[in-house]
TIMI-381517 format. One record per residue: residue in one letter; x, y, z of N, C-alpha, C, O in turn. Coordinates in pm, whole numbers, plus 50000, padded with zeros to 5 digits. Example, Ala and Ser with C-alpha at 12.3 -4.5 7.8 and 13.67 -1.06 7.14 Angstrom:
<rs>
a513194943150780512304955050780513204967050780514244966850846 s512854977550708513674989450714512905000350787513415011450804 
</rs>
This chain:
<rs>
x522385132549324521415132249430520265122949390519905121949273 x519825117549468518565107349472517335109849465517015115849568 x516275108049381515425110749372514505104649477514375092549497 x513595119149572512905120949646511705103249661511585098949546 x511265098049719510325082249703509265089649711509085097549804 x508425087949613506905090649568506365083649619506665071749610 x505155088549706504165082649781503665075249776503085077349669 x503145061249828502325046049734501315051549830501355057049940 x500075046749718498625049649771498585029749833499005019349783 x497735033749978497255026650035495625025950074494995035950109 x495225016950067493765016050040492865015250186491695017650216 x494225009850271493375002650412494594999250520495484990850506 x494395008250630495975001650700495364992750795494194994250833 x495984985350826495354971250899495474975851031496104985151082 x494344962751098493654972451240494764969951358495054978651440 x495324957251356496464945551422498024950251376498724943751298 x498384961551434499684965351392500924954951478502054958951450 x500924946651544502094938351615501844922651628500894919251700 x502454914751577502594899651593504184896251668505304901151655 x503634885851745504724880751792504574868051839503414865551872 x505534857151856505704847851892504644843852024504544851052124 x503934832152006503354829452183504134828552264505284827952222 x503964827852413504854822352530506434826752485507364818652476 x506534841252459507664847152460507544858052482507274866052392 x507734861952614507994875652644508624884752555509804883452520 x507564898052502508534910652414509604916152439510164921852346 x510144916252553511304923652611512474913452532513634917352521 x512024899352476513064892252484513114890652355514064884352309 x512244895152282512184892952113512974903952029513134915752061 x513494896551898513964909651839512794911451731512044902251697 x512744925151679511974926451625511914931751495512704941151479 x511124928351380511224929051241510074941351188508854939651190 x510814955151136510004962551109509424961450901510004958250797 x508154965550935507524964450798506974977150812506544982450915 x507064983250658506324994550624504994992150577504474981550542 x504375007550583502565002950541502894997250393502544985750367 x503635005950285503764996650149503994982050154503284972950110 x505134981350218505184964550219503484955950307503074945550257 x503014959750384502134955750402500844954450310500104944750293 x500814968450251499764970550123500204958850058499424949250064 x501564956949981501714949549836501694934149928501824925449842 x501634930150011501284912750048499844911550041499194901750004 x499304926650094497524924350087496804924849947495724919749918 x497604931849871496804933249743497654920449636497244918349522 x498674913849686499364901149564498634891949655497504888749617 x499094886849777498514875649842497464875849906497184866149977 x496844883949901495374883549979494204882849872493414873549853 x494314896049803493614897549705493704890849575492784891849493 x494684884549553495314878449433495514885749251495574881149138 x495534897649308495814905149219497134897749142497754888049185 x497444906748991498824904648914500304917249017500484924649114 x500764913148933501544922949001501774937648900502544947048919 x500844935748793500164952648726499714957448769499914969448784 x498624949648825497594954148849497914956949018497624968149060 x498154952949058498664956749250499204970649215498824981649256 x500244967349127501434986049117500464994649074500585006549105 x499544991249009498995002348946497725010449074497395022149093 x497425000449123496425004549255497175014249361496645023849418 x498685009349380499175015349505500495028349398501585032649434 x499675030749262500245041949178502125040349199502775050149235 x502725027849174504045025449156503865017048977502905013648908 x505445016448959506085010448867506084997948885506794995348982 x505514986248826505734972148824506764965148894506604955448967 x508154972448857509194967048943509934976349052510964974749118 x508854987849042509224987849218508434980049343508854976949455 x507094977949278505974972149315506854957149358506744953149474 x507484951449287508094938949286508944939049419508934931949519 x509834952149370511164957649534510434952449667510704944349755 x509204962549632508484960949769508034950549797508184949449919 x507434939449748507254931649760508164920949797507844913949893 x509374918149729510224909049733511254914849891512164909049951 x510624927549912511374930950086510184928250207510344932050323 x509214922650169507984924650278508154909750292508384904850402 x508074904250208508404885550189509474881350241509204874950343 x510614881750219511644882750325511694888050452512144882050549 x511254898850452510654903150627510024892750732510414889050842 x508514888350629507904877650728508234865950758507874859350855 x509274861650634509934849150605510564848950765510154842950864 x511894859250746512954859750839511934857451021512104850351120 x511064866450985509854864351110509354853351174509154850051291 x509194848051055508004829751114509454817651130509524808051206 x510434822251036511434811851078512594812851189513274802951218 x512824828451260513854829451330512994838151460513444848051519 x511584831151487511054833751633511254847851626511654851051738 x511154861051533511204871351556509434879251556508514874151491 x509294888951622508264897351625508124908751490509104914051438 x506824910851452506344915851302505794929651344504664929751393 x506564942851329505914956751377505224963251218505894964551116 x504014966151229503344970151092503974988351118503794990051238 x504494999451070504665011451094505575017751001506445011250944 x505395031750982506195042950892505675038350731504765031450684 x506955047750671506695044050530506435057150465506305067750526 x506355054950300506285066750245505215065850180505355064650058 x503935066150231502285058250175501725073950207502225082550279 x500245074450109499135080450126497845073350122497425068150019 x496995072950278495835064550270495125069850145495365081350106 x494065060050066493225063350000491995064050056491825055750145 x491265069850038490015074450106488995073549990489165076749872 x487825068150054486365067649957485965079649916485985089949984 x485665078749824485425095449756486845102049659486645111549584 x487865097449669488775101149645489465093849525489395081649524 x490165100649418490855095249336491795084749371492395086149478 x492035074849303492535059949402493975060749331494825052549368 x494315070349230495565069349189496175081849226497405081449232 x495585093849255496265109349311496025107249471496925108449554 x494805104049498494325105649625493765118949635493815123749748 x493095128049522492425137049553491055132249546490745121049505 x489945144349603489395142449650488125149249512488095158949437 x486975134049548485975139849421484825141349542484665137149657 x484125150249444482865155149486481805142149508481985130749465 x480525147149597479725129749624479145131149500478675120449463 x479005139549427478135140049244479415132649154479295133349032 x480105128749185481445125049081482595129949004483455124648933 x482235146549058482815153149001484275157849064484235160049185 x485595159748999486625162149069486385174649137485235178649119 x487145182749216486645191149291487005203449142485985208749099 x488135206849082487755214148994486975214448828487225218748715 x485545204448926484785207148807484855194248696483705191748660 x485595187548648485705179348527485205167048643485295165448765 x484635159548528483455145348519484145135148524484865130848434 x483975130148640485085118148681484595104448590483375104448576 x485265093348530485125087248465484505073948553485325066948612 x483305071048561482805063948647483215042248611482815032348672 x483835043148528484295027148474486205026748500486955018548446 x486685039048604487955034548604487605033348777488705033048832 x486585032648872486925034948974487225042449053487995042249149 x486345051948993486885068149059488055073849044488565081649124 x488655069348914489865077448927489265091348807488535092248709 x490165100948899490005120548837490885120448675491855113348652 x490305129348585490095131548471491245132048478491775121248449 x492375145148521493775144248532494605131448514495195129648407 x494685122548615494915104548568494975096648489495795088248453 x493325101948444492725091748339493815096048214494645089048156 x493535108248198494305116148110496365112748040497005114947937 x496625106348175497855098948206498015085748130499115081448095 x496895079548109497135063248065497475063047957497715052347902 
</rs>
């Protein structure tokens, strides 16, 4: 049996969920679906110009799954801009990250810094919770 896909933390889902071709009616387009991960990992390699450690490590994956995803979101838009197809941003197996919140669990710290049970969040990793930190 297959192991269950662990959640990728997402930082920001974009406001513009549909692109499509000009002067082509939607009824007539086929259309290319993207998940919020694959969207995350183009925004945080090609937007942000992050490494690709440092991207996996933000959206709490493995380097080369980080890569998977990536190397399927790139081909997505590819297949998109070259074969007149339409770009749907939706689904996926993501947890938004939220301000205030641990950026690698996605729990939630106190506005004093503190995780909610109590231990002193480490203020030079970015808000990430003692638990985490504890992980590296």
């Amino acid at each position: 049996m297959a192991r269950p896909t662990k959640d990728r933390l997402i930082q920001q889902l974009p406001e513009i969920k549909f692109f499509k071709p000009a002067g082509v009616p939607g009824h007539k387009l086929e259309i290319v679906e993207l998940n919020m991960e694959e969207v995350e990992s183009l925004r945080l390699k090609d937007v942000e110009g992050l490494t690709q450690a440092e991207a996996a490590k933000k959206m709490n994956v493995s380097r080369p799954t980080f890569q998977r995803v990536l190397t399927s979101a790139r081909q997505k838009v590819a297949e998109a801009l070259t074969c007149g197809k339409a770009l749907r941003f939706s689904g996926g197996d993501y947890k938004l990250m939220r301000p205030g919140h641990c950026w690698r669990c996605g729990e939630k710290l106190t506005p004093t810094g503190r995780h909610r049970r109590g231990r002193q969040a480490n203020e030079q990793t970015n808000n990430l919770c003692p638990d985490c930190e504890d992980e590296d």
